[in-house]
Every structure is written in C-alpha cells, then in structure tokens.
N, CA, C and O atoms as a GROMACS GRO file, in nm:
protein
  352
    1UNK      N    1   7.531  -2.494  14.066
    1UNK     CA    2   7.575  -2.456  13.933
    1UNK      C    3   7.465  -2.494  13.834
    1UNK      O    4   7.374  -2.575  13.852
    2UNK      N    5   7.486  -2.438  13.750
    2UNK     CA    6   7.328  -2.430  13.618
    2UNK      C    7   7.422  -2.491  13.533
    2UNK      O    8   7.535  -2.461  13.497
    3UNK      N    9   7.332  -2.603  13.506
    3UNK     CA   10   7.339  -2.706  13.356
    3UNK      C   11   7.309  -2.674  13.239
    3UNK      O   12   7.220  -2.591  13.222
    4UNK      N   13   7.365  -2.724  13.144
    4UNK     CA   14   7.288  -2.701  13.007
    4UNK      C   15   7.232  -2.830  12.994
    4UNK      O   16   7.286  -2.938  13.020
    5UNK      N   17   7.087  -2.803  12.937
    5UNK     CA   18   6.975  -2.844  12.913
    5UNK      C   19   6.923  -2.917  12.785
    5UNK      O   20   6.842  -3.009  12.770
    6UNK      N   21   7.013  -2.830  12.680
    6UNK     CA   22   6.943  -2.838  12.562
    6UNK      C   23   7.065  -2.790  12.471
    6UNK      O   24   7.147  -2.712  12.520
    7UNK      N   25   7.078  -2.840  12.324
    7UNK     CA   26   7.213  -2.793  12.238
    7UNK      C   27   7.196  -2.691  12.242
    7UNK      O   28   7.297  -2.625  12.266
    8UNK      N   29   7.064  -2.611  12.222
    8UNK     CA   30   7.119  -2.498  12.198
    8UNK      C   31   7.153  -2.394  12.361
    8UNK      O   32   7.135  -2.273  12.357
    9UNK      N   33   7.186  -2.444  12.453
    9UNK     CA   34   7.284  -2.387  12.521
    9UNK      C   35   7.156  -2.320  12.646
    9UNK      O   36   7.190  -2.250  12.741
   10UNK      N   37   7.055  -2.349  12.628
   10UNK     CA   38   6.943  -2.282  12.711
   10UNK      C   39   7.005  -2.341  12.898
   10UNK      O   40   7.097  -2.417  12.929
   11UNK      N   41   6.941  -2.290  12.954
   11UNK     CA   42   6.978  -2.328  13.098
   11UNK      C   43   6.888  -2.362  13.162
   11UNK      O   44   6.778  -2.320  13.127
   12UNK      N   45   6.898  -2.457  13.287
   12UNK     CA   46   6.786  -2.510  13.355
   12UNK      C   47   6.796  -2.408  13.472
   12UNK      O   48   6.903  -2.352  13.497
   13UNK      N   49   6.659  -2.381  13.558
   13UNK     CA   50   6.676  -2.280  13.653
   13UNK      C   51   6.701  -2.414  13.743
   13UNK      O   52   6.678  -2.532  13.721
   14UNK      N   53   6.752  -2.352  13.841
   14UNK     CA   54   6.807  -2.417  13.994
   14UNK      C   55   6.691  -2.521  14.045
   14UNK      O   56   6.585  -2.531  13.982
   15UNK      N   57   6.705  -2.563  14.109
   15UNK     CA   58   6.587  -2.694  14.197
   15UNK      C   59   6.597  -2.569  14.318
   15UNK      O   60   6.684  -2.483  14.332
   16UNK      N   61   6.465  -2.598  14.404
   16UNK     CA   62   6.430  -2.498  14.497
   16UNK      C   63   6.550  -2.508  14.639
   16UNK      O   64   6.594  -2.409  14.697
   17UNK      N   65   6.590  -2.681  14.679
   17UNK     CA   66   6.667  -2.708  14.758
   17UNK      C   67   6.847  -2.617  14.665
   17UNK      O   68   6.925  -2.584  14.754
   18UNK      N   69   6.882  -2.595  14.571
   18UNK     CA   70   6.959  -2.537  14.518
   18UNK      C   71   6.997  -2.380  14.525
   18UNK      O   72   7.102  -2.315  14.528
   19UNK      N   73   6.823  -2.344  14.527
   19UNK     CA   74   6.813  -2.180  14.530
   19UNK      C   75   6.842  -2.158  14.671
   19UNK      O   76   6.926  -2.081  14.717
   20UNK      N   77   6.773  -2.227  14.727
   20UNK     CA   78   6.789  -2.205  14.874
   20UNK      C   79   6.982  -2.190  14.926
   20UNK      O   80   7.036  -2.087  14.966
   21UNK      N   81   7.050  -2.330  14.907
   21UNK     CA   82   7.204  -2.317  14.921
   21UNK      C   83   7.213  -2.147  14.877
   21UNK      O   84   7.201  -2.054  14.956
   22UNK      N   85   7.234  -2.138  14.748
   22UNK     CA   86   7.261  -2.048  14.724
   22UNK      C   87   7.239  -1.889  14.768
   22UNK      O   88   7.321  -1.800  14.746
   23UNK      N   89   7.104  -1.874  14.839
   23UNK     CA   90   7.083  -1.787  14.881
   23UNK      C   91   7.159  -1.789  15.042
   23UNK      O   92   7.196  -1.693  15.110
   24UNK      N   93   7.164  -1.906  15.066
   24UNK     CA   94   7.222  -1.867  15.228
   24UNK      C   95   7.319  -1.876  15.227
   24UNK      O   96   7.373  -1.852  15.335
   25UNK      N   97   7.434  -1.924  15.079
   25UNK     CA   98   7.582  -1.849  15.095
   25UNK      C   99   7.551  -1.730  15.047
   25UNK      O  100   7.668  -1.692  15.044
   26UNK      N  101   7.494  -1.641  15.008
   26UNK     CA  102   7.473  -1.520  14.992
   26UNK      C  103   7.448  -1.414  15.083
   26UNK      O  104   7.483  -1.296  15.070
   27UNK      N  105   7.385  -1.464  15.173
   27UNK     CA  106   7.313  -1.395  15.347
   27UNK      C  107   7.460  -1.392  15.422
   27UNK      O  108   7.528  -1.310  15.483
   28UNK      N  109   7.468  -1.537  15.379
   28UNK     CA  110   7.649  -1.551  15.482
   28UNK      C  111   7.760  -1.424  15.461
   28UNK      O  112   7.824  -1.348  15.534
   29UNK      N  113   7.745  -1.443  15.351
   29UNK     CA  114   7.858  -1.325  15.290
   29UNK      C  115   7.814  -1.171  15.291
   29UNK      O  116   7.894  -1.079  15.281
   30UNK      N  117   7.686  -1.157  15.303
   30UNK     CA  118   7.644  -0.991  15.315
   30UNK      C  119   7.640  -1.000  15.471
   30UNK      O  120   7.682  -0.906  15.539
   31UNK      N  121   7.611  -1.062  15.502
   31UNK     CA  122   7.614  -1.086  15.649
   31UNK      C  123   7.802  -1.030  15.768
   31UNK      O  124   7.820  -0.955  15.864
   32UNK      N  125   7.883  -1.109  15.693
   32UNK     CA  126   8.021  -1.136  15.670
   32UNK      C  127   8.034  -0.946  15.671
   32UNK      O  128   8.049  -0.875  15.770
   33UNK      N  129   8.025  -0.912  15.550
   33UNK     CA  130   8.076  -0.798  15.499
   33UNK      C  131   7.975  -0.676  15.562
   33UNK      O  132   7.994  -0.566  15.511
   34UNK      N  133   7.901  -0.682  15.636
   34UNK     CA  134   7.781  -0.628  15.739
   34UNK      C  135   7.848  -0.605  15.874
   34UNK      O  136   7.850  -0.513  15.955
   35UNK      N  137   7.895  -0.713  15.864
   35UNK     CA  138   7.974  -0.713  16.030
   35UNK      C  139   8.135  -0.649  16.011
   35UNK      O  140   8.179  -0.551  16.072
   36UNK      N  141   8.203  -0.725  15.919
   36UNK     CA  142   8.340  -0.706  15.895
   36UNK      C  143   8.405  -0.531  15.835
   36UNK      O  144   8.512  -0.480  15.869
   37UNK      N  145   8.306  -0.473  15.745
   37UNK     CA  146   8.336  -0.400  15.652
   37UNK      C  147   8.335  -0.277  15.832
   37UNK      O  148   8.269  -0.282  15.936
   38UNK      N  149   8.454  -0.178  15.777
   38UNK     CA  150   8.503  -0.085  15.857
   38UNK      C  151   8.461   0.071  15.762
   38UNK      O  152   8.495   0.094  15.646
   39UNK      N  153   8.376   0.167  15.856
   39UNK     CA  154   8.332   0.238  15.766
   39UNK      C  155   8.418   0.375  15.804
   39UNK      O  156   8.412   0.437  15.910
   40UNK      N  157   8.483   0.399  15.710
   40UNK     CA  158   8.562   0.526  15.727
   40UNK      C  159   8.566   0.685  15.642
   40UNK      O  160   8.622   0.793  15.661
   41UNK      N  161   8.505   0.649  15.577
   41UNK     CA  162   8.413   0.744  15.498
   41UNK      C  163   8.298   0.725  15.402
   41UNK      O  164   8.296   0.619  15.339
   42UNK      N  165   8.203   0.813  15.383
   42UNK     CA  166   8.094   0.809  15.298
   42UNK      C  167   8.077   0.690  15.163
   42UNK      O  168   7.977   0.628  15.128
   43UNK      N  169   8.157   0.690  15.129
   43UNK     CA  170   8.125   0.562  15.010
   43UNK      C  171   8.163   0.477  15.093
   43UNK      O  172   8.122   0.372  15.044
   44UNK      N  173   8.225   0.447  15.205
   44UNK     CA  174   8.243   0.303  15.275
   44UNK      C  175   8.055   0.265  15.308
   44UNK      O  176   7.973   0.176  15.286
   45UNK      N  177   8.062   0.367  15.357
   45UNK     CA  178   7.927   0.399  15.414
   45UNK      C  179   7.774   0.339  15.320
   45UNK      O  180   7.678   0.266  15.346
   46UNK      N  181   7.806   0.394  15.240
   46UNK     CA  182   7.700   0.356  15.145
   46UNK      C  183   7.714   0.237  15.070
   46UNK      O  184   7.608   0.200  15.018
   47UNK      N  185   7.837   0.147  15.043
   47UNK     CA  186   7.915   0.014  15.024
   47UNK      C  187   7.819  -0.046  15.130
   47UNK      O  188   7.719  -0.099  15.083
   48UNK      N  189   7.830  -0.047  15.247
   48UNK     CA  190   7.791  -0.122  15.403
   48UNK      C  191   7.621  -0.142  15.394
   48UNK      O  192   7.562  -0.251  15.398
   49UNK      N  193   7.538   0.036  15.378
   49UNK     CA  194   7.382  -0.019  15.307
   49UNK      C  195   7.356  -0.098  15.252
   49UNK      O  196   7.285  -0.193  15.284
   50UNK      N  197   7.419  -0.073  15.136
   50UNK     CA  198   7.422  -0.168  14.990
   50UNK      C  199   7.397  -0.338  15.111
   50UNK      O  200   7.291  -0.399  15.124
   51UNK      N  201   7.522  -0.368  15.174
   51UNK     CA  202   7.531  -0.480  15.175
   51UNK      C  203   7.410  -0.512  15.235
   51UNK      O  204   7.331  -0.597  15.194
   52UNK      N  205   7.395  -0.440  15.339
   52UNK     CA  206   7.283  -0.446  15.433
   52UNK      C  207   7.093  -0.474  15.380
   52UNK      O  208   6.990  -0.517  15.432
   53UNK      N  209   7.138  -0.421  15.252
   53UNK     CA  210   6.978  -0.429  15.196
   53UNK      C  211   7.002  -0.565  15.120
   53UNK      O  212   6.907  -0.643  15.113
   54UNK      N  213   7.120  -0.598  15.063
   54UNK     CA  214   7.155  -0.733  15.040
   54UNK      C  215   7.107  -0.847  15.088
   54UNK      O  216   7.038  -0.934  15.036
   55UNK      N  217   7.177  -0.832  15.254
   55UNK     CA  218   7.106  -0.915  15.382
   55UNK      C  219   6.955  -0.911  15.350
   55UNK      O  220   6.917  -1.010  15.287
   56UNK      N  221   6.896  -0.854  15.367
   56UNK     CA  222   6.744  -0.818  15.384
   56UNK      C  223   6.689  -0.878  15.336
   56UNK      O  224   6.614  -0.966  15.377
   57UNK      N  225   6.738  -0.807  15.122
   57UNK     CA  226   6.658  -0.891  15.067
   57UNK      C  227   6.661  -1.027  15.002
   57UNK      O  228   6.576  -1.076  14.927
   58UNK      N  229   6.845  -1.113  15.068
   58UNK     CA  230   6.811  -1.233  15.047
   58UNK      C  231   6.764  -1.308  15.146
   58UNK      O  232   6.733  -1.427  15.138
   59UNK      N  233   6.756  -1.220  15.267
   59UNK     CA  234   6.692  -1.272  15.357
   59UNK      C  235   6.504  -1.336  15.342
   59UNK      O  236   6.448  -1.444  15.363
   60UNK      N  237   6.468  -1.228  15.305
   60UNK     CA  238   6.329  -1.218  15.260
   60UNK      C  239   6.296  -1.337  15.165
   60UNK      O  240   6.196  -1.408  15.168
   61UNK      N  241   6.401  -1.342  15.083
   61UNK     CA  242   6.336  -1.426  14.969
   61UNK      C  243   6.350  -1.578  15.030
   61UNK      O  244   6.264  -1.656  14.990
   62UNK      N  245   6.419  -1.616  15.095
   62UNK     CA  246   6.490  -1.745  15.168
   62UNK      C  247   6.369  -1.794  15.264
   62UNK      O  248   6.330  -1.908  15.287
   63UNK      N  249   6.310  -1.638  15.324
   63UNK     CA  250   6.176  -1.697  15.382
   63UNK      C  251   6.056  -1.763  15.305
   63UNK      O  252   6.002  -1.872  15.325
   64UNK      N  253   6.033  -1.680  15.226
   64UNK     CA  254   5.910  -1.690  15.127
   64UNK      C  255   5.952  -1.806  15.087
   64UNK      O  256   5.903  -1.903  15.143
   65UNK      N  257   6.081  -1.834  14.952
   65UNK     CA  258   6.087  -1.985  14.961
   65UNK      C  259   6.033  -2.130  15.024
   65UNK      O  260   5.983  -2.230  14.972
   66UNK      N  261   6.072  -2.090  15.172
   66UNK     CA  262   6.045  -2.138  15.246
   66UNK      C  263   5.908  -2.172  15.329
   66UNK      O  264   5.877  -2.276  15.386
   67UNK      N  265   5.866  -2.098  15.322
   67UNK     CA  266   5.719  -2.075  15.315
   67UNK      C  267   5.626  -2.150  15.227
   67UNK      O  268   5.545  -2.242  15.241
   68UNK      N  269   5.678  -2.063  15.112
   68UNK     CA  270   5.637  -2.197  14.990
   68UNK      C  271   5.628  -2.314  14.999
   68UNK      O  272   5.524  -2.379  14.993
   69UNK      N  273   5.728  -2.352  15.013
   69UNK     CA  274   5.783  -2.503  15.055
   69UNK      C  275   5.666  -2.606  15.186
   69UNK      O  276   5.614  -2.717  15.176
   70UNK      N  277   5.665  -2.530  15.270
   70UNK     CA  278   5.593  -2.518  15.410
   70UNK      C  279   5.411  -2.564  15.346
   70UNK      O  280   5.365  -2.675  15.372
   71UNK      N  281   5.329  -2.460  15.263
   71UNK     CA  282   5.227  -2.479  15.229
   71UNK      C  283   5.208  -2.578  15.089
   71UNK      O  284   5.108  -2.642  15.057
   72UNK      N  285   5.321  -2.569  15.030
   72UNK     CA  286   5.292  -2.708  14.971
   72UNK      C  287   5.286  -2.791  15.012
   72UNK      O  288   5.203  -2.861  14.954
   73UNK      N  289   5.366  -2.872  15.151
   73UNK     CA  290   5.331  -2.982  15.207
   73UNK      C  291   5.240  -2.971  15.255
   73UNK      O  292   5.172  -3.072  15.239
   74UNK      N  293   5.178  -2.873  15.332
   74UNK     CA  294   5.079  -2.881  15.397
   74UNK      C  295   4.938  -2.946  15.326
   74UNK      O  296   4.851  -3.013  15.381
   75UNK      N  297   4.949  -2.889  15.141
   75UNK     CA  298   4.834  -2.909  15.090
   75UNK      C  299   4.818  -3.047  15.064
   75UNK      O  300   4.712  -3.108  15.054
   76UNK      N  301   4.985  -3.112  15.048
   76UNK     CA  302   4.973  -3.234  14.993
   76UNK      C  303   4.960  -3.312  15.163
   76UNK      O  304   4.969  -3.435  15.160
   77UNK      N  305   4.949  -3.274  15.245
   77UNK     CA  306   4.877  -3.365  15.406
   77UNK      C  307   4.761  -3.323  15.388
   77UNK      O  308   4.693  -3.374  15.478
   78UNK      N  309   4.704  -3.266  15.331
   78UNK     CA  310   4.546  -3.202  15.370
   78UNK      C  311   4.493  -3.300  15.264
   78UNK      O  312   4.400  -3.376  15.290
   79UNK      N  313   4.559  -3.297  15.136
   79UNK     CA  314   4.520  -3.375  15.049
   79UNK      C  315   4.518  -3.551  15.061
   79UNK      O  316   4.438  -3.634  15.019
   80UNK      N  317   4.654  -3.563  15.145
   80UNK     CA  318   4.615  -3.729  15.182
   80UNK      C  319   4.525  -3.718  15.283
   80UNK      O  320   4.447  -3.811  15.263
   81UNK      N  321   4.495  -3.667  15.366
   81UNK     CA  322   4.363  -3.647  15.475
   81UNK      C  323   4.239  -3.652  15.402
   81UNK      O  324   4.142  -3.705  15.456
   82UNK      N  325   4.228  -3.596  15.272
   82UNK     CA  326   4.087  -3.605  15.241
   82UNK      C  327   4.073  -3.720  15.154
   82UNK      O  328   3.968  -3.785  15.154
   83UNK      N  329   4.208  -3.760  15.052
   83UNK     CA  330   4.172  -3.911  15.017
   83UNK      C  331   4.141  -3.995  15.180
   83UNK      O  332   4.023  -4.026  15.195
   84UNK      N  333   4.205  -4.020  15.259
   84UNK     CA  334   4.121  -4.123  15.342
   84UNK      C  335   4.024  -4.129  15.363
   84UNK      O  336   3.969  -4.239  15.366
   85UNK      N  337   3.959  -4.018  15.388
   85UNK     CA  338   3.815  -4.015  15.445
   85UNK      C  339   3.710  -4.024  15.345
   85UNK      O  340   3.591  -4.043  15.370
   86UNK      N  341   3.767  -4.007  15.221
   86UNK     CA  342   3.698  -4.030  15.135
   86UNK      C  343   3.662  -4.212  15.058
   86UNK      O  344   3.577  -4.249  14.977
   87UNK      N  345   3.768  -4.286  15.131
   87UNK     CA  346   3.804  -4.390  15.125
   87UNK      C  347   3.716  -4.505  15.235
   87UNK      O  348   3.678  -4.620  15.213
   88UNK      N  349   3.704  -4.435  15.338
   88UNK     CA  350   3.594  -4.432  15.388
   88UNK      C  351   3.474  -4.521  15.413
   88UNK      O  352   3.376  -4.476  15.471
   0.00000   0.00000   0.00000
C-alpha cells in the first residue's frame, strides 16, 4: 500500500521488494484467470488474451526487476573486490 509522504497528499512510489509482492499477486491472478476463465464465445475469448498478455507482461517486468536487483549486487561485490585490493 502507498503512503502519504508529504501534506500535500503526494505519494511515495513502492520499495522495489514491494513492487515485486505486488507484481506476483498480479501474475497469480492473470495466471488464475488464464487457467480458470472458460471460453465460450468471442469476447470470452478476447477477455482470456487480455489476461494472457497480462501474464506476460507482468511477467517480464518481475524479471527485469529482478535482474536489476541481481547487477546491482553484483556491482556492489565487484566494488568491495576492488576496495581490497586496493587496500593492498
């Protein structure tokens, strides 16, 4: 859930461990309605895409996140690796 920040009512964006929750109850549920949803005619049909590109693209973003996440640590080990040796 998003806080207020400031009187005048501005909002803080999510912490990355936050976005993340949120995106994978989101996958869950297009996911859910991917599997569950019964297609019996044409707008069911196109309802079910919908969800399906849903999946996809919170799928996608959950990676990249993640990813993100992944090469920032990496820089900050590369970075204590080169203070030592520089220490030396």
């Amino acid at each position: 859930m998003l806080a207020d920040s400031t009187s005048a009512g501005a909002r803080e964006l999510p912490e990355r461990d936050e976005t993340l929750d949120l995106l994978e109850d989101g996958i869950r549920e297009a996911h859910r309605k991917v599997q569950e949803e019964q297609v019996y005619d044409a707008e069911n049909g196109k309802v079910r895409i919908k969800w399906i590109r849903a999946l996809a693209y919170g799928s996608n973003v959950h990676r990249q996140i993640q990813n993100d996440r992944y090469l920032e640590e990496l820089s900050e080990r590369l970075d204590h690796v080169e203070q030592r040796e520089s220490d030396i």
